[in-house]
Biopython code that builds the backbone (N, CA, C, O; Angstrom):
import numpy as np
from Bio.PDB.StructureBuilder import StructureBuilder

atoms = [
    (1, "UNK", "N", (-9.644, -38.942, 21.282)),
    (1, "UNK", "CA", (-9.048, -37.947, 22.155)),
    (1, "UNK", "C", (-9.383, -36.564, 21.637)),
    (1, "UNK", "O", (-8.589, -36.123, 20.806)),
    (2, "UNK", "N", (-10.510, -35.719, 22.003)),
    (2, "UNK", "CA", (-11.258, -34.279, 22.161)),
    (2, "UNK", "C", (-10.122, -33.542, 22.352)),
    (2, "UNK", "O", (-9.132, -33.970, 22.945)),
    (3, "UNK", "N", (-10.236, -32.334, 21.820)),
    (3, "UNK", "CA", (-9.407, -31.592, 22.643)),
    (3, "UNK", "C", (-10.549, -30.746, 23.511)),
    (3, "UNK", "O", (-11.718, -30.551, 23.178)),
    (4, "UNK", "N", (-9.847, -30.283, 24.767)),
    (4, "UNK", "CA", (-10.779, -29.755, 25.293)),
    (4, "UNK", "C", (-11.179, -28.303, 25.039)),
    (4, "UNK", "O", (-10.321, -27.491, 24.692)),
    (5, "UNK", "N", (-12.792, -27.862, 25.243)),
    (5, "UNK", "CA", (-12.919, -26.801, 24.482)),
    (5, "UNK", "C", (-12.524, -25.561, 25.666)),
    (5, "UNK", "O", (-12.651, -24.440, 25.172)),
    (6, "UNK", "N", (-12.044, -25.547, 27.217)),
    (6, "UNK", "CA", (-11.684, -24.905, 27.685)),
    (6, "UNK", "C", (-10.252, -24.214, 27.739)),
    (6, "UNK", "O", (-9.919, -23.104, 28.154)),
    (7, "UNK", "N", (-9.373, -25.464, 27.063)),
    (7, "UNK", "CA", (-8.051, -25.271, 27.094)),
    (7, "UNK", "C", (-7.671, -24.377, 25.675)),
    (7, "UNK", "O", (-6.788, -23.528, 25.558)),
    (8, "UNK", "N", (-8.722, -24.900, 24.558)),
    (8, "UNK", "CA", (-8.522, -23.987, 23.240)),
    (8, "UNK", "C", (-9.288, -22.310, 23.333)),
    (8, "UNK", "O", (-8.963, -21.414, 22.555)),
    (9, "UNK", "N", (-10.063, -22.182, 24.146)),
    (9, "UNK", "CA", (-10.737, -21.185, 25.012)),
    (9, "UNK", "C", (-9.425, -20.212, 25.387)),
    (9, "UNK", "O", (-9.030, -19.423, 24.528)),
    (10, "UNK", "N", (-8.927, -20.268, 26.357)),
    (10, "UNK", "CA", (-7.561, -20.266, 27.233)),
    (10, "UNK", "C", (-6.721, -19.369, 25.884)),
    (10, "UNK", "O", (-6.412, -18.197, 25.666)),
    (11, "UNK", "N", (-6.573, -20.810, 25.115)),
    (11, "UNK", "CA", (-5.195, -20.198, 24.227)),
    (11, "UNK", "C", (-5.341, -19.458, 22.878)),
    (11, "UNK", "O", (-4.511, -19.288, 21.985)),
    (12, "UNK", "N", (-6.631, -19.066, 22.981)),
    (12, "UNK", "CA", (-7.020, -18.581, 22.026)),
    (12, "UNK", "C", (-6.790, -16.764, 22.514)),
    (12, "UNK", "O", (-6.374, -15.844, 21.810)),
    (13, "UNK", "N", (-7.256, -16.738, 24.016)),
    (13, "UNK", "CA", (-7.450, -15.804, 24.910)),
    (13, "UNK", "C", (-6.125, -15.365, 24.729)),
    (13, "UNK", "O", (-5.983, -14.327, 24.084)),
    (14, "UNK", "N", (-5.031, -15.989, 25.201)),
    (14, "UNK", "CA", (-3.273, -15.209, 25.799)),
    (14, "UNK", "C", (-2.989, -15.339, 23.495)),
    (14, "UNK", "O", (-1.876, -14.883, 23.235)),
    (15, "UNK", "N", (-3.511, -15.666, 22.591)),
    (15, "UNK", "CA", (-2.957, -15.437, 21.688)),
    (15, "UNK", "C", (-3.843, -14.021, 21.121)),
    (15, "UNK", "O", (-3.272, -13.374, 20.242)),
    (16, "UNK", "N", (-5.018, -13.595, 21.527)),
    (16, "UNK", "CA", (-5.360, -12.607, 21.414)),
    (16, "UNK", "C", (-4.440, -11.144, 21.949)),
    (16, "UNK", "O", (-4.219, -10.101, 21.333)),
    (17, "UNK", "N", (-4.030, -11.575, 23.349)),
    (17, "UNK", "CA", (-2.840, -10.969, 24.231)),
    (17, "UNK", "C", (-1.964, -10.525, 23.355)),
    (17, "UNK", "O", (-1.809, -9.425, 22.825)),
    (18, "UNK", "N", (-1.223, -11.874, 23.250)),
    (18, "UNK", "CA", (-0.346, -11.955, 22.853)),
    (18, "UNK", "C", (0.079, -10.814, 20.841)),
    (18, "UNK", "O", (0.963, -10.082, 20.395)),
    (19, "UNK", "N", (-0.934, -11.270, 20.481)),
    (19, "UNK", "CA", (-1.383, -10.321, 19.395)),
    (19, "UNK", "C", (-1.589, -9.076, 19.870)),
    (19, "UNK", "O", (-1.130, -8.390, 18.956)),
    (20, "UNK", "N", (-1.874, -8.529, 20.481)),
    (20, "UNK", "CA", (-1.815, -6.873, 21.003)),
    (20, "UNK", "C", (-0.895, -6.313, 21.470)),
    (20, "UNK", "O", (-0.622, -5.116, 21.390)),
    (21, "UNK", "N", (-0.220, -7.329, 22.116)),
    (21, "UNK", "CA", (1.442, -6.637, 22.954)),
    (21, "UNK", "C", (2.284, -6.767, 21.404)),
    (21, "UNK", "O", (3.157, -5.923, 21.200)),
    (22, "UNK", "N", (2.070, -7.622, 20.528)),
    (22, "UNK", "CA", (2.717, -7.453, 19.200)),
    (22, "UNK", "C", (2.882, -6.089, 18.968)),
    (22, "UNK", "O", (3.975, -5.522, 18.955)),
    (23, "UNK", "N", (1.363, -5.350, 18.712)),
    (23, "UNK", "CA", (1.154, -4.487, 17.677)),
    (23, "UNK", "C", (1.714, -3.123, 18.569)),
    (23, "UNK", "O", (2.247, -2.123, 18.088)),
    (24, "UNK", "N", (1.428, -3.395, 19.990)),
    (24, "UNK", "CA", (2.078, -2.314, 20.658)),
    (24, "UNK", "C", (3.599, -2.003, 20.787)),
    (24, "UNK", "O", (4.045, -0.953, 21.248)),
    (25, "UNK", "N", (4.220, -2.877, 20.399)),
    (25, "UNK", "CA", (5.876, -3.047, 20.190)),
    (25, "UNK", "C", (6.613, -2.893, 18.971)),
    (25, "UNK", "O", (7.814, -2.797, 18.721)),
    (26, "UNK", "N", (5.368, -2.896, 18.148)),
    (26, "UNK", "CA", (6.129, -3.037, 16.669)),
    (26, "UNK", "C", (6.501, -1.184, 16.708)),
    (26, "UNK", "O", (7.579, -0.802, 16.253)),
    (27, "UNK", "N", (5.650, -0.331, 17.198)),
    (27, "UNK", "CA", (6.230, 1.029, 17.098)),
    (27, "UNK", "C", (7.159, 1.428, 17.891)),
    (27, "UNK", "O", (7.462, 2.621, 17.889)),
    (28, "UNK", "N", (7.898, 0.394, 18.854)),
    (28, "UNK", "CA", (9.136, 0.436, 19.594)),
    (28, "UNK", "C", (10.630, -0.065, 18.442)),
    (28, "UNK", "O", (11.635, 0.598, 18.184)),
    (29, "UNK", "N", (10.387, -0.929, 18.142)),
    (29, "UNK", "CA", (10.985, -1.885, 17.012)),
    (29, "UNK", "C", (11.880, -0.535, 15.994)),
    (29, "UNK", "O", (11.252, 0.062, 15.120)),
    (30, "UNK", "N", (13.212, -0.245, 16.246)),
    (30, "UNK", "CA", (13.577, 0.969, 14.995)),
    (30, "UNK", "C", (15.040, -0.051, 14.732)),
    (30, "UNK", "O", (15.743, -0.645, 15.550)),
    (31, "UNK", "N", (15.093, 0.009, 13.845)),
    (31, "UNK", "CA", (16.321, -0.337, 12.924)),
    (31, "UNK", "C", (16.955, 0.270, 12.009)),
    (31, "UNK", "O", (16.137, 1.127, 11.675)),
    (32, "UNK", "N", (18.080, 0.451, 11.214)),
    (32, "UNK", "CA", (18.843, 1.143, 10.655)),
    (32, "UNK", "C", (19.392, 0.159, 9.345)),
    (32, "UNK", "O", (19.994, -0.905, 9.491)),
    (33, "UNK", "N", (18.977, 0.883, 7.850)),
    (33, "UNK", "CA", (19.185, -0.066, 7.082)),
    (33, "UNK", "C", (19.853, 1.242, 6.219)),
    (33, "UNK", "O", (19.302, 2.325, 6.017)),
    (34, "UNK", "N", (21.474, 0.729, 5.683)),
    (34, "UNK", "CA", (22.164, 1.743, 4.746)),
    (34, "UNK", "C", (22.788, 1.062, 3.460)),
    (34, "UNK", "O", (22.774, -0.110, 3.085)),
    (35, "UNK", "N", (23.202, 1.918, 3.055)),
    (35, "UNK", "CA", (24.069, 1.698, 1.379)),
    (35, "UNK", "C", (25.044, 2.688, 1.193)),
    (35, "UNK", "O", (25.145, 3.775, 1.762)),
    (36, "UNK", "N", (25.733, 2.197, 0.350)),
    (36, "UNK", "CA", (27.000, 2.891, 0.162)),
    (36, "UNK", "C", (27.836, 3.132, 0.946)),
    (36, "UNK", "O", (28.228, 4.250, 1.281)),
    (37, "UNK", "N", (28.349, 1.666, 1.482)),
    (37, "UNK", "CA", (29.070, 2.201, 3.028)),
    (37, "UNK", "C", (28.768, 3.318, 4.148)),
    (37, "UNK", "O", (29.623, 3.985, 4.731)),
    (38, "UNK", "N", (27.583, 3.371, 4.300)),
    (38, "UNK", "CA", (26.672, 4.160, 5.080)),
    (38, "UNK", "C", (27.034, 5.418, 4.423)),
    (38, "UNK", "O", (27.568, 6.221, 5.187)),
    (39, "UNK", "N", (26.919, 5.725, 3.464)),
    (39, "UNK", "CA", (26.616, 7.253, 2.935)),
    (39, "UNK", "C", (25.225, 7.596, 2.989)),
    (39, "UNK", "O", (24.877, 8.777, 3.023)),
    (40, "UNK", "N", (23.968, 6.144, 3.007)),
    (40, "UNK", "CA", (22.733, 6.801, 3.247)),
    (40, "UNK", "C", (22.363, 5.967, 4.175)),
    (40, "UNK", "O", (22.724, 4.792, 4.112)),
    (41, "UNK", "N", (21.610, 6.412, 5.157)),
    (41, "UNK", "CA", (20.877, 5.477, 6.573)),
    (41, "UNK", "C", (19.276, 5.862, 6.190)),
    (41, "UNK", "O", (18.804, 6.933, 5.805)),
    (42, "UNK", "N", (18.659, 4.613, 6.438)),
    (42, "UNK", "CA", (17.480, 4.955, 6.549)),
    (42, "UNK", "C", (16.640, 4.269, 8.101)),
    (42, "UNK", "O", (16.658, 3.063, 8.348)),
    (43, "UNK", "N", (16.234, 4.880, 8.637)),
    (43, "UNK", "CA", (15.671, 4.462, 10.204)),
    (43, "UNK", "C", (14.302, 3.605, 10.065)),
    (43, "UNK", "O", (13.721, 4.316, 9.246)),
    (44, "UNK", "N", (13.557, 2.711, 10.292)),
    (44, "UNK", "CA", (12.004, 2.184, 10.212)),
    (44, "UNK", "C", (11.910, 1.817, 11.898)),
    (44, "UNK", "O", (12.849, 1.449, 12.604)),
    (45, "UNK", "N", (10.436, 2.042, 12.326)),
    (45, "UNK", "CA", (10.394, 1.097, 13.118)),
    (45, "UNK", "C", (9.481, -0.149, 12.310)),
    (45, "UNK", "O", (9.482, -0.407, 11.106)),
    (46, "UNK", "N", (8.763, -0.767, 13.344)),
    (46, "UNK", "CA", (7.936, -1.929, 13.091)),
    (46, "UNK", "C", (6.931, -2.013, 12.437)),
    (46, "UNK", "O", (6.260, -2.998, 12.129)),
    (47, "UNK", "N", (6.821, -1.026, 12.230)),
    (47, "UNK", "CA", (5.573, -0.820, 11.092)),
    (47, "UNK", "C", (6.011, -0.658, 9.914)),
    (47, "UNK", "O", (5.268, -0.981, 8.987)),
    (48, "UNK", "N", (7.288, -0.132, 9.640)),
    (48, "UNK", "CA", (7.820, 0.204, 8.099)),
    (48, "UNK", "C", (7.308, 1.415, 8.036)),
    (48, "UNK", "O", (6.480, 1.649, 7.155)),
    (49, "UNK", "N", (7.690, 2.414, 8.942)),
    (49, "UNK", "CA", (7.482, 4.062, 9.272)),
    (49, "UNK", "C", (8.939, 3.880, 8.561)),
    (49, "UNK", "O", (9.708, 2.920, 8.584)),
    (50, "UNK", "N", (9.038, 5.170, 7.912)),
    (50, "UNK", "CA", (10.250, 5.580, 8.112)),
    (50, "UNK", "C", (10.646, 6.835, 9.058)),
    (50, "UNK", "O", (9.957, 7.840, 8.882)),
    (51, "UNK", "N", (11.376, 6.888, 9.759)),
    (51, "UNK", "CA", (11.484, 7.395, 11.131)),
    (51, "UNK", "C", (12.564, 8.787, 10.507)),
    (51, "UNK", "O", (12.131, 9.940, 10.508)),
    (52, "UNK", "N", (13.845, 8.477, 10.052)),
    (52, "UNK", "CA", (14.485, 9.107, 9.536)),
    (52, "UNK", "C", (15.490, 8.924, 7.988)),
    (52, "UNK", "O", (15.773, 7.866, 7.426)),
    (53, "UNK", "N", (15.783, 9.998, 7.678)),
    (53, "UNK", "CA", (16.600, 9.653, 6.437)),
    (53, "UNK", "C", (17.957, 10.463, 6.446)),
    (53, "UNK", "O", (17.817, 11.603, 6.004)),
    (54, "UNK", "N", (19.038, 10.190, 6.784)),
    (54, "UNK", "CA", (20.308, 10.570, 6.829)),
    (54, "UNK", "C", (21.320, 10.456, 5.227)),
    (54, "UNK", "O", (21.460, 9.300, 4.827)),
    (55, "UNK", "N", (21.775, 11.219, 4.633)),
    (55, "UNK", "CA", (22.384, 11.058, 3.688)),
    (55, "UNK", "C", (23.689, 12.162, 4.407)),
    (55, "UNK", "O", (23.694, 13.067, 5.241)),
    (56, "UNK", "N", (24.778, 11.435, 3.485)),
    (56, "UNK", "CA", (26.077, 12.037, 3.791)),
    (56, "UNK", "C", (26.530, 13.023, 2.792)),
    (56, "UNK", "O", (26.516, 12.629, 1.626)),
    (57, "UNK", "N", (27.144, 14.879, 3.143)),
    (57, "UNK", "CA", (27.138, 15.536, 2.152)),
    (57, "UNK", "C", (27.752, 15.277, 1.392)),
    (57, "UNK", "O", (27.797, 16.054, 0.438)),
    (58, "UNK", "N", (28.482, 14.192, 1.362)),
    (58, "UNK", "CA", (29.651, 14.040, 0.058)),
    (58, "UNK", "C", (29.021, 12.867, -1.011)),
    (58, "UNK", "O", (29.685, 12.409, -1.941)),
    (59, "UNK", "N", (27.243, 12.359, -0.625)),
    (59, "UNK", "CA", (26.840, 12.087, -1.675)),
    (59, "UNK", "C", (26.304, 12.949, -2.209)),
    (59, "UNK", "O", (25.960, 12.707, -3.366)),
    (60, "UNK", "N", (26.000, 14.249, -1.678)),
    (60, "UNK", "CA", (25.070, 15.153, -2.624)),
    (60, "UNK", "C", (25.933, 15.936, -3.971)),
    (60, "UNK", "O", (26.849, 16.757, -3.931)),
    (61, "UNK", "N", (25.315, 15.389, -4.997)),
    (61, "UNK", "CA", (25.414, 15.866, -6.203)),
    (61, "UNK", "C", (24.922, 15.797, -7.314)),
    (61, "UNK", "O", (24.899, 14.759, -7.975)),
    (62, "UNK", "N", (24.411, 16.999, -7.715)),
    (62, "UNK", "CA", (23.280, 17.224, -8.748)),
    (62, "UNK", "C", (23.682, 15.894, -10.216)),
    (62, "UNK", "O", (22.975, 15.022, -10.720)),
    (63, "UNK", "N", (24.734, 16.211, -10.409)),
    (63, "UNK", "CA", (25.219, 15.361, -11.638)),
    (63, "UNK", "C", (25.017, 13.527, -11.670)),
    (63, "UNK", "O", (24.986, 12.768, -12.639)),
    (64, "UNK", "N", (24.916, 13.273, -10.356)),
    (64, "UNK", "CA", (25.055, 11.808, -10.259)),
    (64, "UNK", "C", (23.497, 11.411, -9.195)),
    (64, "UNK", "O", (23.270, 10.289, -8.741)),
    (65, "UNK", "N", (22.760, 12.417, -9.028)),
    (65, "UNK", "CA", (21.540, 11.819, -8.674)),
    (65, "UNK", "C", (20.995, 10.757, -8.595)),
    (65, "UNK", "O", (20.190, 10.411, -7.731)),
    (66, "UNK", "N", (21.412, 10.110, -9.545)),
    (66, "UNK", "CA", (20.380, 8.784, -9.870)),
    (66, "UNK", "C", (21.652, 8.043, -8.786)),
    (66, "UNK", "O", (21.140, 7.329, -7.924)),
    (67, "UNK", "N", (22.853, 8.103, -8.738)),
    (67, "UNK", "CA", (23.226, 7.255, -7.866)),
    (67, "UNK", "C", (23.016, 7.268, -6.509)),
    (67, "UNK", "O", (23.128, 6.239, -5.842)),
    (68, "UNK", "N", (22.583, 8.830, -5.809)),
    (68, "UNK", "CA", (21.505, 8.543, -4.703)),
    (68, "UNK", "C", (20.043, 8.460, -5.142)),
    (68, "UNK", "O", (19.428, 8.957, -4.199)),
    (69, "UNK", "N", (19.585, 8.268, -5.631)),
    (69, "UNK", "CA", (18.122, 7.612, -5.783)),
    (69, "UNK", "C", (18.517, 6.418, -5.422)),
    (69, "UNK", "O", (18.382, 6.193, -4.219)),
    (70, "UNK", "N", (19.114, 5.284, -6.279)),
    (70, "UNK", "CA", (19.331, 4.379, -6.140)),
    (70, "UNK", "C", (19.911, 3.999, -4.811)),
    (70, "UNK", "O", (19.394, 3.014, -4.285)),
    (71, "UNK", "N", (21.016, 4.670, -4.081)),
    (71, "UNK", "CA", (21.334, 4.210, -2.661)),
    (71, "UNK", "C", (20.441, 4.535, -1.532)),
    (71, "UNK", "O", (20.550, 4.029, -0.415)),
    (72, "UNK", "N", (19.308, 5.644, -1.971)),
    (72, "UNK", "CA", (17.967, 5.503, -0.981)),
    (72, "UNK", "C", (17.369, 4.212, -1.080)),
    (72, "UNK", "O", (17.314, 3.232, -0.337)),
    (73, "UNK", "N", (17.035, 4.431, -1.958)),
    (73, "UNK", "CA", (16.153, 2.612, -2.423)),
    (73, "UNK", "C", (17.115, 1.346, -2.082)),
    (73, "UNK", "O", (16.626, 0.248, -1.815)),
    (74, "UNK", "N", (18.590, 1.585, -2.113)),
    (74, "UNK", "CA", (18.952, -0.352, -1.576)),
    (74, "UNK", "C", (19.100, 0.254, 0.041)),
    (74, "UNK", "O", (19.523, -0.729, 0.650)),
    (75, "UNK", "N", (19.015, 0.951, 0.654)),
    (75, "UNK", "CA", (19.001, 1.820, 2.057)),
    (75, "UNK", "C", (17.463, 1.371, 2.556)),
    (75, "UNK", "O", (17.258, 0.994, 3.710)),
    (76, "UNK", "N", (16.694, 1.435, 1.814)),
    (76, "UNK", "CA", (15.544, 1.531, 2.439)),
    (76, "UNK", "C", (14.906, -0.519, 2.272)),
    (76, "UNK", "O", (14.195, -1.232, 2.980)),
    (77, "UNK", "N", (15.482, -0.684, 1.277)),
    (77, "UNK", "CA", (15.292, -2.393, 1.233)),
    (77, "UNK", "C", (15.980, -3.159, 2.563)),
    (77, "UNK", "O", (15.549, -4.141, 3.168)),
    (78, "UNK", "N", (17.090, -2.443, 2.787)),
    (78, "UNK", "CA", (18.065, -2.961, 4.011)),
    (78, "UNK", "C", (17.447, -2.414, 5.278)),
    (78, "UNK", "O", (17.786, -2.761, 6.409)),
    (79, "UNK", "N", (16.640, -1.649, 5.029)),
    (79, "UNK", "CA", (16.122, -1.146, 6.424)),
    (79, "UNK", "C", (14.709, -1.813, 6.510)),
    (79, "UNK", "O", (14.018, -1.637, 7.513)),
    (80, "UNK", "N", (14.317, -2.510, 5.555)),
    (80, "UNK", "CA", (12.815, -3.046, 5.895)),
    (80, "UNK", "C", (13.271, -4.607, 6.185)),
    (80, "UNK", "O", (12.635, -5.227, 7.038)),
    (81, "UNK", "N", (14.690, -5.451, 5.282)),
    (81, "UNK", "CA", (14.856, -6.829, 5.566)),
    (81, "UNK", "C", (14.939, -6.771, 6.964)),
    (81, "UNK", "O", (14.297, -7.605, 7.602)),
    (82, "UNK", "N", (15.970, -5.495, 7.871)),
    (82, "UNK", "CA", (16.054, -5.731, 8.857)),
    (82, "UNK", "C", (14.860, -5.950, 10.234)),
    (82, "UNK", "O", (14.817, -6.641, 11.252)),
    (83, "UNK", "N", (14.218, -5.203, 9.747)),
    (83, "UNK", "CA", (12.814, -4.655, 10.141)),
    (83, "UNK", "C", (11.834, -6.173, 10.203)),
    (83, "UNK", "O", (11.152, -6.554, 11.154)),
    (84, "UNK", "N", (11.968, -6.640, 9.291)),
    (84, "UNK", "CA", (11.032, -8.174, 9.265)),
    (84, "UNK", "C", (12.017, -8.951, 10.290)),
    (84, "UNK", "O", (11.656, -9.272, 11.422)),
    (85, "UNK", "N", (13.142, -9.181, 9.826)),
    (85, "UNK", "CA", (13.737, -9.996, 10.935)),
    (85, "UNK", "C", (14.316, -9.944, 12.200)),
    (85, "UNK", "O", (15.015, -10.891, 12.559)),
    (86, "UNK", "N", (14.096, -8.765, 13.108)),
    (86, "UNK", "CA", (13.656, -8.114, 13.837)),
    (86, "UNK", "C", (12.192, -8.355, 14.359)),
    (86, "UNK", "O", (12.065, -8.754, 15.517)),
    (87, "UNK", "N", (11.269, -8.177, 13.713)),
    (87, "UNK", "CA", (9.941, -8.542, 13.883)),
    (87, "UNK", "C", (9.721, -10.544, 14.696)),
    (87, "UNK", "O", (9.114, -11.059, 15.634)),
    (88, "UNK", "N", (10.782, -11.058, 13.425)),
    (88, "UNK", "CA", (10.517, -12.185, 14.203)),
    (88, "UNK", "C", (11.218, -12.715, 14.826)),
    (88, "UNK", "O", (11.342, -13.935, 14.939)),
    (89, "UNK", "N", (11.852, -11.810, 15.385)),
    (89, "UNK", "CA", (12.538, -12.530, 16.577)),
    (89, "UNK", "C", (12.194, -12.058, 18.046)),
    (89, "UNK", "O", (12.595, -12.493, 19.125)),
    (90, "UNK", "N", (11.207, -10.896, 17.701)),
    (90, "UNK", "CA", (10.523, -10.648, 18.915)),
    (90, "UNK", "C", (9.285, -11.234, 18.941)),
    (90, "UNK", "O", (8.930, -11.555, 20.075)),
    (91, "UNK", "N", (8.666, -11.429, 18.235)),
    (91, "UNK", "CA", (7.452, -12.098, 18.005)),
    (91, "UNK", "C", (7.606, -13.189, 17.678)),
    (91, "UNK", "O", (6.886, -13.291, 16.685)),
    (92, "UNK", "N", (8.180, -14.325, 17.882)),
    (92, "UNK", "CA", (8.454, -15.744, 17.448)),
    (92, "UNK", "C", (7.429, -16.607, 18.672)),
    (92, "UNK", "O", (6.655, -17.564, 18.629)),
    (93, "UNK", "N", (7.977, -15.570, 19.842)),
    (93, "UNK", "CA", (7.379, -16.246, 21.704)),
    (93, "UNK", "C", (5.493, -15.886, 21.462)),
    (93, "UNK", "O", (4.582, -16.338, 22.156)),
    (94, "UNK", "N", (5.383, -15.028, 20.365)),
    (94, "UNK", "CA", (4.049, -14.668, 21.103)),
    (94, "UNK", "C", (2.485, -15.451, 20.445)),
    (94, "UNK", "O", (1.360, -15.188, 20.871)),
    (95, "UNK", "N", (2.755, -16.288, 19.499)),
    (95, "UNK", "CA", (2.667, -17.315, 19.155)),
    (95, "UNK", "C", (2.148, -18.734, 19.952)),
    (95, "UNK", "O", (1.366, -19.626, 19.623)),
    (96, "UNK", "N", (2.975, -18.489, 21.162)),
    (96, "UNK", "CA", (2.596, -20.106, 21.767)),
    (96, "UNK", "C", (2.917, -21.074, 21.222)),
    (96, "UNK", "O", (2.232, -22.086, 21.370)),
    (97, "UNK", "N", (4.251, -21.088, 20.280)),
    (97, "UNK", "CA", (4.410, -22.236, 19.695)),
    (97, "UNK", "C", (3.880, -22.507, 18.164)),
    (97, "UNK", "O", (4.488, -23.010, 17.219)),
    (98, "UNK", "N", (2.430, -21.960, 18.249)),
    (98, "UNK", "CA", (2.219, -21.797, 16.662)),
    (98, "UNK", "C", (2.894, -21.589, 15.692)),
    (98, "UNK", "O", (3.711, -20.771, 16.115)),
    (99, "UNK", "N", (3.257, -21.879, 14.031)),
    (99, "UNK", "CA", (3.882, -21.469, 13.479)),
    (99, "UNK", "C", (3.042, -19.805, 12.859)),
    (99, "UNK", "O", (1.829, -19.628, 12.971)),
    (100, "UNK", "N", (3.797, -18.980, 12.366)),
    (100, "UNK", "CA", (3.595, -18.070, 11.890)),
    (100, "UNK", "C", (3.308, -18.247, 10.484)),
    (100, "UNK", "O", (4.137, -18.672, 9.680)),
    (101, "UNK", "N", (1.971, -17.875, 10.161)),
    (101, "UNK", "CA", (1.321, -17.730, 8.828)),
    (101, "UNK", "C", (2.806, -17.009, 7.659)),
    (101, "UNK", "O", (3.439, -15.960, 7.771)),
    (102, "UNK", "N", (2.912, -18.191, 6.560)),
    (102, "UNK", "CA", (3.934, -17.866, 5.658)),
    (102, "UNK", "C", (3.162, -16.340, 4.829)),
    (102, "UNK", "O", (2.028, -16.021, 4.471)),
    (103, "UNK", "N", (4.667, -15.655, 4.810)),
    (103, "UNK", "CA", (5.060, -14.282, 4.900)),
    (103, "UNK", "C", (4.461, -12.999, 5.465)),
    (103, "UNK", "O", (4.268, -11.941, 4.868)),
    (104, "UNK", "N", (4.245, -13.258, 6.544)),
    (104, "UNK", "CA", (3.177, -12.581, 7.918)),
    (104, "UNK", "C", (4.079, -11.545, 7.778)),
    (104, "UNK", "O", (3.652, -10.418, 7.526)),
    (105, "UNK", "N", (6.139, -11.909, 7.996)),
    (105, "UNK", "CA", (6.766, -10.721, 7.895)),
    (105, "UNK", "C", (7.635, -10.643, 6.825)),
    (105, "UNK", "O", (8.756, -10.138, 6.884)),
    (106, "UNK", "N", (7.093, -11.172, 5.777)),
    (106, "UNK", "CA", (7.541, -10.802, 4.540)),
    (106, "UNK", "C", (8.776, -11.759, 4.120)),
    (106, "UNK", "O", (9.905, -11.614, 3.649)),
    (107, "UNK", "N", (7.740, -13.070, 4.651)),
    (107, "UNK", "CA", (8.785, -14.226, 4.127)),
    (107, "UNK", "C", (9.316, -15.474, 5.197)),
    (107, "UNK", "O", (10.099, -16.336, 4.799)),
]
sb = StructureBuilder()
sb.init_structure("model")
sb.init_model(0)
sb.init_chain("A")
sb.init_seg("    ")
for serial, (resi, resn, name, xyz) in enumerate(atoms, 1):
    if name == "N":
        sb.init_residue(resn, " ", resi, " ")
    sb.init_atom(name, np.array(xyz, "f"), 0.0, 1.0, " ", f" {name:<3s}", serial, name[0])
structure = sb.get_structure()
């Protein structure tokens, strides 16, 4: 039992598609990943742009810096987990059923 070479033709075609309407959506794709009980927001879309960076004035202070360094950085980890899983849940359909190459979105 062949598979036929018109039908792998076909689905090779709408997964090419399907791969382009991806890449055109991923810069629609924005999510919001924070820390410190949202004292810092960080915005991404689908690409892992960062779009914006919001900090709250009552973290700003020269003396304790490193504790916003650090709540940018778990802000910006929370804004990229979201960002992958996000990714695949819009892109799960475009696939055709295929599985998705392990960590395509980072896992």
């Amino acid at each position: 039992m062949g598979t036929n070479p018109l039908e792998l033709l076909k689905l090779m075609q709408n997964l090419k598609k399907n791969v382009g309407d991806m890449q055109e959506k991923l810069s629609e794709i924005k999510v919001i990943g924070t820390a410190g009980g949202d004292m810092v927001e960080i915005t991404l879309n689908g690409n892992l742009d960062v779009l914006k960076v919001q900090i709250s004035p009552d973290t700003i202070n020269r003396e304790d810096s490193h504790v916003l360094e650090d709540l940018i950085r778990a802000a910006f980890s929370d804004a990229t987990k979201k960002a992958k899983e996000k990714m695949k849940e819009e892109f799960g359909f475009a696939t055709g059923g295929f599985p998705l190459p392990p960590g395509l979105f980072g896992g």
